[in-house]
SEKOL-750651 format. One record per residue (C-alpha): residue number from 1; residue in one letter; x negated, y negated, z negated. Coordinates in pm, whole numbers, plus 32768, in hexadecimal, padded with zeros to 4 digits. Example, Ala and Ser with C-alpha at 12.3 -4.5 7.8 and 13.67 -1.06 7.14 Angstrom:
<pts>
<n 1	res A	px 7B32	py 81C2	pz 7CF4>
<n 2	res S	px 7AA9	py 806A	pz 7D36>
</pts>
This chain:
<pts>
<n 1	res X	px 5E65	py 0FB2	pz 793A>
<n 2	res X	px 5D89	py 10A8	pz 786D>
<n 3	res X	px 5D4B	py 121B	pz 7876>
<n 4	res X	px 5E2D	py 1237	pz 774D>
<n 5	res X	px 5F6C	py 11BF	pz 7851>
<n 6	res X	px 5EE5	py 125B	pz 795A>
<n 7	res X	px 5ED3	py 13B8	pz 78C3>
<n 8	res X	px 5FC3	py 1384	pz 77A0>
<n 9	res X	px 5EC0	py 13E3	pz 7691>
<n 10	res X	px 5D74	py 1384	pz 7632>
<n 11	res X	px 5C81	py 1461	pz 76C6>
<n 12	res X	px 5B25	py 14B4	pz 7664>
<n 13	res X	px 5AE2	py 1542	pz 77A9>
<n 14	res X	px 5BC9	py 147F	pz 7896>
<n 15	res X	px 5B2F	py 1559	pz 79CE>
<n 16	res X	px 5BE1	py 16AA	pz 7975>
<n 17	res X	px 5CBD	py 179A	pz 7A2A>
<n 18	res X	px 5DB4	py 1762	pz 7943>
<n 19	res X	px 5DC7	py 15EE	pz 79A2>
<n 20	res X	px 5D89	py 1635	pz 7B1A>
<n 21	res X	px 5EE7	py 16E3	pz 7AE6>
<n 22	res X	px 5F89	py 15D1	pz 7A3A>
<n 23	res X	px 5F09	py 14B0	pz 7B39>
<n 24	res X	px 5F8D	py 1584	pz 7C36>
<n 25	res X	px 60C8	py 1594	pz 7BC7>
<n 26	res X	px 60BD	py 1436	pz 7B78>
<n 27	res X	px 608A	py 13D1	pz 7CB6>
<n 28	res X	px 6112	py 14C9	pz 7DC7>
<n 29	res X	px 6254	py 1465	pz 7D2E>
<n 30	res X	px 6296	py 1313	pz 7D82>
<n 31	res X	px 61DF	py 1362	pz 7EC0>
<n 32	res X	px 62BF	py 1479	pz 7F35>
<n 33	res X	px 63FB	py 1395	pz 7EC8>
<n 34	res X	px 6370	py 1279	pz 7FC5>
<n 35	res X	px 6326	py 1391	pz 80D4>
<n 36	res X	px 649C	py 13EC	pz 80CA>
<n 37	res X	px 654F	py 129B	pz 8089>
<n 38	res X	px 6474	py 1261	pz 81D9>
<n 39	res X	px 64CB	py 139E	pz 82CB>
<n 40	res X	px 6650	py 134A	pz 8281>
<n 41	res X	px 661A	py 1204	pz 82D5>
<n 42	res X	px 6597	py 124E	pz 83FC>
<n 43	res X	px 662A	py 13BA	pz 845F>
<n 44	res X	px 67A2	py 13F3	pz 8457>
<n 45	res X	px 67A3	py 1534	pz 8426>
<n 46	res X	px 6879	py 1636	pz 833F>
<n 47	res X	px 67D0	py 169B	pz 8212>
<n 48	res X	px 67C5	py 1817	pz 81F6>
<n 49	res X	px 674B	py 181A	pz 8349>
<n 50	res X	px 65F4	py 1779	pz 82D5>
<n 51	res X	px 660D	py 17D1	pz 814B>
<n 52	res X	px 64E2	py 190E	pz 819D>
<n 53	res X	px 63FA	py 17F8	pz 8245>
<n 54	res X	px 6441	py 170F	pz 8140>
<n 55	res X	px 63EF	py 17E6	pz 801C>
<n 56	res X	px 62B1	py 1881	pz 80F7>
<n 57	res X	px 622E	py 1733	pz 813A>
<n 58	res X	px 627C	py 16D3	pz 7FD8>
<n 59	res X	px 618D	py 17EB	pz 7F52>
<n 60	res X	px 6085	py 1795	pz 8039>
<n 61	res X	px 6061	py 166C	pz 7FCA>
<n 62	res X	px 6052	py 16D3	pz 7E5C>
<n 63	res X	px 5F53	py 17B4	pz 7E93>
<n 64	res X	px 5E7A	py 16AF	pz 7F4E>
<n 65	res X	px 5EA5	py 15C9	pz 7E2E>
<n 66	res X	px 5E42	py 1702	pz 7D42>
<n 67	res X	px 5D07	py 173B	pz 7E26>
<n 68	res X	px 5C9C	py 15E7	pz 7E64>
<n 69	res X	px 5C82	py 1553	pz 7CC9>
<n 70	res X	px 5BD8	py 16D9	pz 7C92>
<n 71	res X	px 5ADF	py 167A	pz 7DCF>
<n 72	res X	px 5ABC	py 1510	pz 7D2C>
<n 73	res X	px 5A81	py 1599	pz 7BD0>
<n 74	res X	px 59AE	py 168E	pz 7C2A>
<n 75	res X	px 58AB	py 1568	pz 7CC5>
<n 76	res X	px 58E4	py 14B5	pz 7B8B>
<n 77	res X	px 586E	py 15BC	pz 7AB3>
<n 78	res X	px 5743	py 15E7	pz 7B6C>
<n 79	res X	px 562C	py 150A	pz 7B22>
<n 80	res X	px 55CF	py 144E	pz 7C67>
<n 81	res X	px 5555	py 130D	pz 7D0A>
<n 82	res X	px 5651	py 121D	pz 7D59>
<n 83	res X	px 5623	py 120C	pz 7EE1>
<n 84	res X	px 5636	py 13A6	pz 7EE3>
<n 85	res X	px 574B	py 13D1	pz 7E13>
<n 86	res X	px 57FC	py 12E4	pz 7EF3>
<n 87	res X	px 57BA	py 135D	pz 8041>
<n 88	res X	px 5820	py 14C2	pz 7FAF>
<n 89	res X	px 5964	py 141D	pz 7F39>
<n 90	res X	px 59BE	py 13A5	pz 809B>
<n 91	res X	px 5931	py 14CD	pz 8172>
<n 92	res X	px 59FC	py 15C8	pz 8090>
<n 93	res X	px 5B31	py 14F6	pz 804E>
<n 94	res X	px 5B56	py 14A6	pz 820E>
<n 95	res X	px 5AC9	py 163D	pz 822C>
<n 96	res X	px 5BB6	py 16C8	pz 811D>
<n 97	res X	px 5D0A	py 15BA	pz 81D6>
<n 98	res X	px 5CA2	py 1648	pz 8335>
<n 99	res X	px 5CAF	py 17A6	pz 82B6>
<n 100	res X	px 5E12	py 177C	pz 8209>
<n 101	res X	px 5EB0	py 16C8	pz 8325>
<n 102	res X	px 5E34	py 17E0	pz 843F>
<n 103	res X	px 5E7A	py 1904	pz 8352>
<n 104	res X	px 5FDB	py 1881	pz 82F8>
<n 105	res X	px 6046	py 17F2	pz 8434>
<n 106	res X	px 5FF5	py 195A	pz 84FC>
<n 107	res X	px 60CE	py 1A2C	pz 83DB>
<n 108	res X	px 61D5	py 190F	pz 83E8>
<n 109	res X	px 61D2	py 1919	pz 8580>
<n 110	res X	px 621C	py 1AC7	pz 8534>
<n 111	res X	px 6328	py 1A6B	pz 844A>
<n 112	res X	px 63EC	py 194A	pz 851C>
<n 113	res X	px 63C3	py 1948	pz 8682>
<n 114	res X	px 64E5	py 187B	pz 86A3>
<n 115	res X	px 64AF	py 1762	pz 85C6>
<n 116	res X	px 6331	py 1719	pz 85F0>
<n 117	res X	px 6300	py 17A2	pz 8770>
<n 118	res X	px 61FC	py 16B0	pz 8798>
<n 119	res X	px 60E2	py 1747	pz 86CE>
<n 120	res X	px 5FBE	py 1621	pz 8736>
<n 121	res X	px 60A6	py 14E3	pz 86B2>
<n 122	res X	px 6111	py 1597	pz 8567>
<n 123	res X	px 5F90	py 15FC	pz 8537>
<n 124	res X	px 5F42	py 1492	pz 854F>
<n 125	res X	px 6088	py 1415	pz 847F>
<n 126	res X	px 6008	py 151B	pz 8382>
<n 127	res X	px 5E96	py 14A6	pz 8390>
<n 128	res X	px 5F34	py 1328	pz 8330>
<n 129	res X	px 5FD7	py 13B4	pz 8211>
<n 130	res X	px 5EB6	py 146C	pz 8175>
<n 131	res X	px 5DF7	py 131B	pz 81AC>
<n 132	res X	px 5ED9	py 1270	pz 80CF>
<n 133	res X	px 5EB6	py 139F	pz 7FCC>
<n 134	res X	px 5D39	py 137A	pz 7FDC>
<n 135	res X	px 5D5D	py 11F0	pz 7FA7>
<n 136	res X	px 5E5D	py 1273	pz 7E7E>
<n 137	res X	px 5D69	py 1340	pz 7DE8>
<n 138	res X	px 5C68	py 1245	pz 7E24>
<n 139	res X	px 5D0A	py 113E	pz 7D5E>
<n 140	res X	px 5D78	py 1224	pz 7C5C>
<n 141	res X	px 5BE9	py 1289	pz 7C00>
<n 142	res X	px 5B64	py 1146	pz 7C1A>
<n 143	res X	px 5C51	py 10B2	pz 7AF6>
<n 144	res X	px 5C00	py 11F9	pz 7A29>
<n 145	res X	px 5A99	py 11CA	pz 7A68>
<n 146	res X	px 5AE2	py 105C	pz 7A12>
<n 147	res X	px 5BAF	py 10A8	pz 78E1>
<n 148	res X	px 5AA8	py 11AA	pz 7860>
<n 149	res X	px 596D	py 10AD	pz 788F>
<n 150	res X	px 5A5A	py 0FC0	pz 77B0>
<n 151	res X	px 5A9E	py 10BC	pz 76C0>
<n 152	res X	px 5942	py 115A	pz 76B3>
<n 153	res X	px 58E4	py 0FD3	pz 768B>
<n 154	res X	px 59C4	py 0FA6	pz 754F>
<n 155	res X	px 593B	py 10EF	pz 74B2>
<n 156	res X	px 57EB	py 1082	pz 74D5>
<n 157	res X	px 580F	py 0F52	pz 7435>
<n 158	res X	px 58E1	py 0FFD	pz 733B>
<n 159	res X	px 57AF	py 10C4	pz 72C2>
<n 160	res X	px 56C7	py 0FA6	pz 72D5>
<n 161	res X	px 57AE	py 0EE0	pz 7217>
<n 162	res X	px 57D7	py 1018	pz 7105>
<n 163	res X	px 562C	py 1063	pz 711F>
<n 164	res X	px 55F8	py 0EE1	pz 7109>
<n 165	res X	px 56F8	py 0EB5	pz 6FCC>
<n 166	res X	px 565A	py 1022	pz 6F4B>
<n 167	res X	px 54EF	py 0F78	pz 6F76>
<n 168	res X	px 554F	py 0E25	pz 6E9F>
<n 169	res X	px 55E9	py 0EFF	pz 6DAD>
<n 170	res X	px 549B	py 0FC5	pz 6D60>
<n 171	res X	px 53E0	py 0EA0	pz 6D49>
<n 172	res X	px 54A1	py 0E03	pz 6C4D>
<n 173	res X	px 54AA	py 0F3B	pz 6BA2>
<n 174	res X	px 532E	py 0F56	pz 6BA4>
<n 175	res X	px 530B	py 0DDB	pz 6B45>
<n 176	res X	px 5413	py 0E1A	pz 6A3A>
<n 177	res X	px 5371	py 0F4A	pz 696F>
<n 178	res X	px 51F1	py 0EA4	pz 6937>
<n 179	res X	px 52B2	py 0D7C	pz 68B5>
<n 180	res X	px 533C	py 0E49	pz 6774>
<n 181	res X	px 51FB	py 0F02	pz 677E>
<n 182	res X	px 5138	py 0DB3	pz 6779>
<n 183	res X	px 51D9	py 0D41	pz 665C>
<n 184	res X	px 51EE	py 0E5C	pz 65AF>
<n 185	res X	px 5072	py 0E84	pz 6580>
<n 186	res X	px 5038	py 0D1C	pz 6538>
<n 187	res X	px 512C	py 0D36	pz 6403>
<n 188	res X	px 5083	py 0E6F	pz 63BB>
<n 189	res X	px 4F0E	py 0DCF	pz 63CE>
<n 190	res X	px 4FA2	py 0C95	pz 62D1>
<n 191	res X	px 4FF9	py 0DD6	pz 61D1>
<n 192	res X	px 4EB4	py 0E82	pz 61DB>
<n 193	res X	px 4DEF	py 0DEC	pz 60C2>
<n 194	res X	px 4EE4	py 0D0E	pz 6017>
<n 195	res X	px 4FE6	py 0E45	pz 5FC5>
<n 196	res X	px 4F32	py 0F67	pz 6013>
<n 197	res X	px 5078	py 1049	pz 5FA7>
<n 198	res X	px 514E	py 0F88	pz 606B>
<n 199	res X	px 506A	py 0FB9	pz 6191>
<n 200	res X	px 507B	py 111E	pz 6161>
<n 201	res X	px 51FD	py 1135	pz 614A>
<n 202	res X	px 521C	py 1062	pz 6277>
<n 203	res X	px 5162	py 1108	pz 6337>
<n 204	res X	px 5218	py 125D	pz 62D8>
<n 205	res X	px 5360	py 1189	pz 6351>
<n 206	res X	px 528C	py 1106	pz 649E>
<n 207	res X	px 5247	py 1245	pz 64E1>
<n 208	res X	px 53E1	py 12B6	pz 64E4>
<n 209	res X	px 5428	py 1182	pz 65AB>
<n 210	res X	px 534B	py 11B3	pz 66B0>
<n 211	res X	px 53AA	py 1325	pz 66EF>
<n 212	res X	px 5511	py 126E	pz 6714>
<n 213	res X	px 5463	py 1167	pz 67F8>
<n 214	res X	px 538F	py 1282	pz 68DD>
<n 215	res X	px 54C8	py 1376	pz 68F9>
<n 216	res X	px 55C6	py 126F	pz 6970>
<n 217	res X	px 56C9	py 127A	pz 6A6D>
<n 218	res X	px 575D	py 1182	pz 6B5A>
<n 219	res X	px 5877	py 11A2	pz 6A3E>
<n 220	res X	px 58CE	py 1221	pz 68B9>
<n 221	res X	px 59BB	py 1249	pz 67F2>
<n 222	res X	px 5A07	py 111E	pz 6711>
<n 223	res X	px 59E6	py 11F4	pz 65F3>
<n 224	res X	px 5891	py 1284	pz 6643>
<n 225	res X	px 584E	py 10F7	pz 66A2>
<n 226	res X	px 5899	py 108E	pz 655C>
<n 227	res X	px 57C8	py 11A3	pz 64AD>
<n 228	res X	px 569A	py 1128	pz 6568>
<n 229	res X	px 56E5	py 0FDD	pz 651D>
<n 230	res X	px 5704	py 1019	pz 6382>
<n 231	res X	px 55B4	py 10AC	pz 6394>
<n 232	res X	px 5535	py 0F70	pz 6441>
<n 233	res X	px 55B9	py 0EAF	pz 6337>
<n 234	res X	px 554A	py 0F97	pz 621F>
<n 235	res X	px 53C9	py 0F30	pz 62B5>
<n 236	res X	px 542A	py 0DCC	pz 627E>
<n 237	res X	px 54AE	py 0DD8	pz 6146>
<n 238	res X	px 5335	py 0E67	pz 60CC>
<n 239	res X	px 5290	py 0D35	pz 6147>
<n 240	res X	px 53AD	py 0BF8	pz 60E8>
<n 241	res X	px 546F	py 0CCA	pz 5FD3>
<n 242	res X	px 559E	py 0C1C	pz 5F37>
<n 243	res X	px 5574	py 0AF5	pz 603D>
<n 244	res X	px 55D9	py 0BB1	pz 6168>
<n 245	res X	px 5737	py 0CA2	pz 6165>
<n 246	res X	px 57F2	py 0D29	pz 6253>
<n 247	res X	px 5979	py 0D7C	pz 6255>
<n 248	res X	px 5A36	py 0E7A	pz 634A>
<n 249	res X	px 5BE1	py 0E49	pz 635F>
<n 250	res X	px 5BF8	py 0F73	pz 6470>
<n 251	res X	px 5D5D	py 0FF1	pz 64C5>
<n 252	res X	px 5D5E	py 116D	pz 64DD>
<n 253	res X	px 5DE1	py 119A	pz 661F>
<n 254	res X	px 5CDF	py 10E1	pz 66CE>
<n 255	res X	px 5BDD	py 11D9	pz 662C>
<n 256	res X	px 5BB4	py 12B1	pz 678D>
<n 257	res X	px 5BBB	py 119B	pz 684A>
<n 258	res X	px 5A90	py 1126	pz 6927>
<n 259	res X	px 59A7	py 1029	pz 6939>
<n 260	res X	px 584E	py 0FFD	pz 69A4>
<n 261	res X	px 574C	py 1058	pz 68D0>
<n 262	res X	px 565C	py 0F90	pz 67FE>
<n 263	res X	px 5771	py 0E40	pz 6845>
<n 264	res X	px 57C8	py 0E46	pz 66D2>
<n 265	res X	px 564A	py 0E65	pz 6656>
<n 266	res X	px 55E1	py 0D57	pz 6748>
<n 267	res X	px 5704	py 0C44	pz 66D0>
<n 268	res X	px 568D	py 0CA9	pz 655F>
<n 269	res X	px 552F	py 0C6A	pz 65C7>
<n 270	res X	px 5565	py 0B48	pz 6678>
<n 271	res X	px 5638	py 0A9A	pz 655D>
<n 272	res X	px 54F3	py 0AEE	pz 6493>
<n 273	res X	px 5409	py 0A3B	pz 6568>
<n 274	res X	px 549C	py 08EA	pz 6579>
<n 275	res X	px 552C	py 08A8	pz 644C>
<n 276	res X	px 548E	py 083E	pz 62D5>
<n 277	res X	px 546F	py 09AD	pz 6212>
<n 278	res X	px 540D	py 0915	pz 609D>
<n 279	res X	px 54E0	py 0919	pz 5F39>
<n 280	res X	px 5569	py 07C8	pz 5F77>
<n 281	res X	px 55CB	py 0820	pz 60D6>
<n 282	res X	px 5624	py 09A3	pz 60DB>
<n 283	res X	px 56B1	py 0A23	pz 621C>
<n 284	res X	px 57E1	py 0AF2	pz 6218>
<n 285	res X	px 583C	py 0BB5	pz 638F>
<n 286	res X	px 599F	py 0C54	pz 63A6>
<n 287	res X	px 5A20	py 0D29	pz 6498>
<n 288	res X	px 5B7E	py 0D7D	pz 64D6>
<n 289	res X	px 5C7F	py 0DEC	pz 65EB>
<n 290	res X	px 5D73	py 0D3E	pz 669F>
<n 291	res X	px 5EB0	py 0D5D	pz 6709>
<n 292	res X	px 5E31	py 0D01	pz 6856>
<n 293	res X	px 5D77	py 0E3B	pz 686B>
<n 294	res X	px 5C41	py 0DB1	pz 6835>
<n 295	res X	px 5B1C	py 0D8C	pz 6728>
<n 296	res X	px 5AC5	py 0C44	pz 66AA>
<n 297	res X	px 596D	py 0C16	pz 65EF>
<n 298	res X	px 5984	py 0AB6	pz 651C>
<n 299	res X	px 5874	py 0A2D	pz 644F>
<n 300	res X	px 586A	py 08CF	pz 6389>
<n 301	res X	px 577A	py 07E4	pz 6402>
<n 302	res X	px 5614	py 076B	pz 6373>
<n 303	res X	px 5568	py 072D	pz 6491>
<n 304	res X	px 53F4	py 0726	pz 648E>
<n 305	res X	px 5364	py 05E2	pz 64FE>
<n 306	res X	px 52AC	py 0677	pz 661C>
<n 307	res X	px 5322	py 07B4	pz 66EF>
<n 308	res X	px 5233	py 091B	pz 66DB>
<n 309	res X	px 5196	py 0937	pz 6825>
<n 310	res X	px 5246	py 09E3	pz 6917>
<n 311	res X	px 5385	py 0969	pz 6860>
<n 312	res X	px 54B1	py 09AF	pz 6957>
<n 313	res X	px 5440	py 0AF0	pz 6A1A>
<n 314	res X	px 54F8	py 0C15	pz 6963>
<n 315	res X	px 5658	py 0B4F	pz 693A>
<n 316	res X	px 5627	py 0B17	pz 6AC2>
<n 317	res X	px 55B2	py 0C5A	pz 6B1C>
<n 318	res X	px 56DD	py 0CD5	pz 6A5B>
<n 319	res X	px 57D1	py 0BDE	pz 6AF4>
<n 320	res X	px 575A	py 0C62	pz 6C66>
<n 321	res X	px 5771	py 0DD4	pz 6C23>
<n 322	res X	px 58C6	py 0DAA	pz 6BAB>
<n 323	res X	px 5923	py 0D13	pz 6CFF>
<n 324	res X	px 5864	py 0E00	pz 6DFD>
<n 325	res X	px 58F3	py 0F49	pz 6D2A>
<n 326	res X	px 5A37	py 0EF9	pz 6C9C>
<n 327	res X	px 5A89	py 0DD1	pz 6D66>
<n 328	res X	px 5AF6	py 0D18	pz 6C42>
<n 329	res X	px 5A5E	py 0BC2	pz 6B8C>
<n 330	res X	px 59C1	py 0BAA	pz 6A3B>
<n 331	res X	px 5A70	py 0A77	pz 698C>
<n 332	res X	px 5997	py 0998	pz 68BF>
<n 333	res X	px 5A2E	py 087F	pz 67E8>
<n 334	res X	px 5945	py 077E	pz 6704>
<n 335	res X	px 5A28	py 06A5	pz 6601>
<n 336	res X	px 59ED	py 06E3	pz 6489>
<n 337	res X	px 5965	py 082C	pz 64CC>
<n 338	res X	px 58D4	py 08E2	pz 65E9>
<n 339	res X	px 59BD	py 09D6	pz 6672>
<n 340	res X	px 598D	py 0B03	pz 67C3>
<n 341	res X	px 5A9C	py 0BBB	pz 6805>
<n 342	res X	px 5A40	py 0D07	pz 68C0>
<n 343	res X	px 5B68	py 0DEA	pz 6984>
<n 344	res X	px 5B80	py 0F54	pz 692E>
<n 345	res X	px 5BB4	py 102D	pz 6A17>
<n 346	res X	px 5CC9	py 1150	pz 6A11>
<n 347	res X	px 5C73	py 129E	pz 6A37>
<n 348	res X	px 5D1C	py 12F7	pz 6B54>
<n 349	res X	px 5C81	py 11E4	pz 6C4C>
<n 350	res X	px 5B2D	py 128D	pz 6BF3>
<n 351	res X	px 5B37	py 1365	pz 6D08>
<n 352	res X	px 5B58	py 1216	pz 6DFF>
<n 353	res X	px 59FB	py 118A	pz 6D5A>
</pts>
């Protein structure tokens, strides 16, 4: 039983006037319905004659519910040592039942000579029943004070869980971005005195791509994706030429979809580094939408005889982002050609990322 039964809503303050009110009604209720199952039991008596004590004991007792979850809240509020706030609890709960019973049993005495001539034994039948209404109220806070350690319990992790997630998500990030970077300059530094125009128009396209790569989001558009990506490919083509090419099917309406940037660069760069780039062995990279809402990056296969260093980081990087952000997997498939198939992300779930 939880604070969201108890009070019928969840609460971010469960210690509220508001749900004083609603506790009280919640349990005077019941209460008063056992009260009067049990004085006609017990009394055989004509109704109207006893309807005005009835309803007057009725309202006491609301009102000591009312004032007893207030008094309890109240203590709750309060930051105080755990001894304290309990011997406050019990003082003012016995203090605040003692009070109740004396004041209403003296107005009910002025009000009903007849029926309750013996003031002492209804002051102690009275006292009973506000004992039971403490142990009421008692019972009620400590499964709301339960409830809310559970709760606050569950949020906490909550955010740990979302920091922790958040945390491996900017590391990969950070891991991801000096890979391309990397890489970059090394093709850059195999230009630079063998094709020293080629070095200087890749390094006018470097410097596009890695305002792209500095300015990115957690996601892009697709189409803003694949710009970035063409200008990658554009610096390849000034070192390998005719041996490397790159082809883009891309259905329209996917255009403003999402995706997370620098995915389509790294699967074009990665194709790059482990396969034969020569004139007997030119590498062609396609990319193309499916029907299955996703992007799917293909590349024939020459592999190299020995894998680049570090061979394996960006496609895994990749593969791990895609599951803490989108909660989605990255399919890769290896038969006559190597094939990673990326999900795109409709616009309308970018709010939830």
């Amino acid at each position: 039983m939880g604070i969201d039964y108890i009070l019928g809503s969840t609460n971010v303050n469960p210690f509220s006037r508001k749900n004083a009110m609603i506790l009280t009604v919640r349990a005077s209720v019941p209460f008063n319905a056992v009260l009067l199952l049990g004085f006609f039991f017990n009394h055989n008596v004509p109704m109207l004659s006893i309807a005005v004590p009835i309803l007057y004991m009725f309202a006491c007792n609301l009102l000591l519910f009312y004032v007893l979850f207030l008094y309890n809240f109240k203590l709750k509020r309060i930051t105080l040592k755990k001894w304290v706030r309990s011997s406050l609890i019990s003082v003012g709960c016995i203090s605040i039942s003692v009070l109740f019973s004396l004041l209403s049993t003296n107005l009910l005495h002025l009000f009903s000579q007849v029926i309750y001539a013996d003031l002492y034994r209804y002051f102690i039948m009275d006292l009973v029943k506000d004992i039971v209404v403490i142990l009421i109220v008692q019972i009620s806070m400590l499964v709301i004070t339960l409830s809310k350690q559970e709760q606050d319990a569950a949020l906490e992790q909550e955010k740990l869980l979302t920091e922790n997630i958040r945390t491996r998500y900017e590391v990969l990030k950070s891991q991801l971005d000096p890979h391309f970077i990397f890489n970059s300059l090394n093709t850059l530094d195999g230009l630079i005195g063998v094709d020293d125009d080629g070095a200087h128009d890749y390094l006018q396209n470097f410097s596009s791509v890695f305002r792209y790569v500095i300015n990115n989001k957690e996601v892009t558009q697709l189409s803003k994706e694949l710009d970035f990506t063409e200008s990658y490919a554009a610096m390849i083509k000034i070192r390998y030429g005719e041996n490397f090419n790159i082809e883009c099917h891309i259905d329209e309406k996917y255009k403003e979809w999402l995706i997370m940037p620098i995915s389509l660069q790294l699967l074009v760069e990665n194709a790059i580094k482990h396969n034969v780039i020569s004139k007997n062995h030119p590498l062609l990279v396609s990319i193309e939408t499916t029907e299955k809402d996703t992007i799917c990056v293909r590349n024939n296969l020459n592999l190299k005889k020995e894998s680049e260093h570090g061979a394996g980081i960006g496609l895994a990087n990749l593969t791990d982002r895609y599951r803490l952000l989108f909660h989605k997997e990255v399919s890769i498939t290896q038969k006559d050609v190597f094939c990673v198939e990326i999900p795109l992300i409709i616009q309308k779930n970018s709010a939830k990322i």
